[in-house]
C-alpha positions in Angstrom: 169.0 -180.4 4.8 168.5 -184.1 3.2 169.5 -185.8 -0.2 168.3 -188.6 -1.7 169.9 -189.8 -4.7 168.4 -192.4 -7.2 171.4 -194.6 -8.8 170.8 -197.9 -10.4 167.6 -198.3 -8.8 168.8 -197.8 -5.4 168.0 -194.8 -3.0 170.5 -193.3 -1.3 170.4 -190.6 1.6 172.3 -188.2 2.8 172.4 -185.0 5.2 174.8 -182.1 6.1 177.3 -182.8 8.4 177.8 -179.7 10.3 180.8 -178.4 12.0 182.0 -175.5 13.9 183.9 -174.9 10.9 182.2 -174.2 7.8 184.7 -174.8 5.7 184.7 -178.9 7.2 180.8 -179.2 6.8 179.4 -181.8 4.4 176.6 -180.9 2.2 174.2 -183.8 2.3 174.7 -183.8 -1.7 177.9 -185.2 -1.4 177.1 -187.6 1.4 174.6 -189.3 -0.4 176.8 -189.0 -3.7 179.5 -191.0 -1.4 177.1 -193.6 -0.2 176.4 -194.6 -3.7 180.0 -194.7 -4.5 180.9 -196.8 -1.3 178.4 -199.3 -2.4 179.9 -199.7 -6.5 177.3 -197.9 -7.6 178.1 -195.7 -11.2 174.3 -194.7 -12.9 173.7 -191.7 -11.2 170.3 -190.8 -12.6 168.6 -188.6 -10.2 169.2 -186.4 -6.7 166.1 -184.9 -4.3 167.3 -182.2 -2.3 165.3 -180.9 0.3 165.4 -178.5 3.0 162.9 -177.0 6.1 163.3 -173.3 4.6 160.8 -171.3 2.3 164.0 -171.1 -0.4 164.7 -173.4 -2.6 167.9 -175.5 -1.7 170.0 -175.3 -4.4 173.6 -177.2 -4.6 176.4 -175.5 -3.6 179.4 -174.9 -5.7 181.6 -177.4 -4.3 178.5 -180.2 -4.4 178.2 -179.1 -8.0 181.7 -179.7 -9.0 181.7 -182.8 -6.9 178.6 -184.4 -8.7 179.8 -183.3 -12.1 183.2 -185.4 -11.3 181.0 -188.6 -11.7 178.5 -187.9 -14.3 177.9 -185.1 -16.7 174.3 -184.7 -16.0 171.9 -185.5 -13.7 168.0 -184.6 -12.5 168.1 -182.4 -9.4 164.9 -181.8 -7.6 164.6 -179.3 -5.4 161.6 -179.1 -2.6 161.4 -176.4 0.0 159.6 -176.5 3.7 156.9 -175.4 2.1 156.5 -179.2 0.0 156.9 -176.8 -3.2 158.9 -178.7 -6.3 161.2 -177.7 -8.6 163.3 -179.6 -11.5 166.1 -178.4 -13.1 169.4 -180.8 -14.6 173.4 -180.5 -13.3 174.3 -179.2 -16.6 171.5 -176.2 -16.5 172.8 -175.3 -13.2 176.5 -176.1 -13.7 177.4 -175.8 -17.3 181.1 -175.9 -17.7 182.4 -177.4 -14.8 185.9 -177.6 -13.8 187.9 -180.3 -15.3 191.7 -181.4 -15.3 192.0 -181.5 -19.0 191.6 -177.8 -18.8 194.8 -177.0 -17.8 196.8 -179.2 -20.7 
């Protein structure tokens, strides 16, 4: 799976890095969320996921936390194997996201 996300004008990618561990893999969300942050980027306006499967590849949990920690919302477009599109925001897909102040 591959991300590309669109910050400031800038592209940056990112892929899963698998491991034999699951629970160590890195989404490609978050690498290319990472790249942008290595670089002093902070306009996060857009994100392309796509993947070689007939699904959709929607975010995980823990990419949709992670992406919510730097901006509220966000365009996420999704494209399958297939070269089929579809656009949705972070907030549709991750409303109420976890946040420190919530436990004050």
């Amino acid at each position: 799976m591959g991300a590309a996300l669109l910050s400031s004008g800038t592209i940056y990618q990112g892929f899963n890095i698998e491991n034999v561990s699951y629970s160590l893999t890195i989404c490609a969300e978050r690498v290319a969320m990472i790249n942008a942050i290595l670089d002093g980027s902070k306009d996060f306006e857009k994100i392309v996921i796509a993947a070689d499967s007939k699904d959709f590849p929607y975010p995980c949990g823990a990419c949709l936390q992670f992406l919510s920690e730097f901006t509220r919302d966000m365009g996420i477009i999704l494209v399958n194997g297939e070269g089929e599109i579809k656009e949705t925001t972070l907030k549709r897909l991750f409303p109420n996201p976890f946040s420190s102040s919530e436990l004050k």
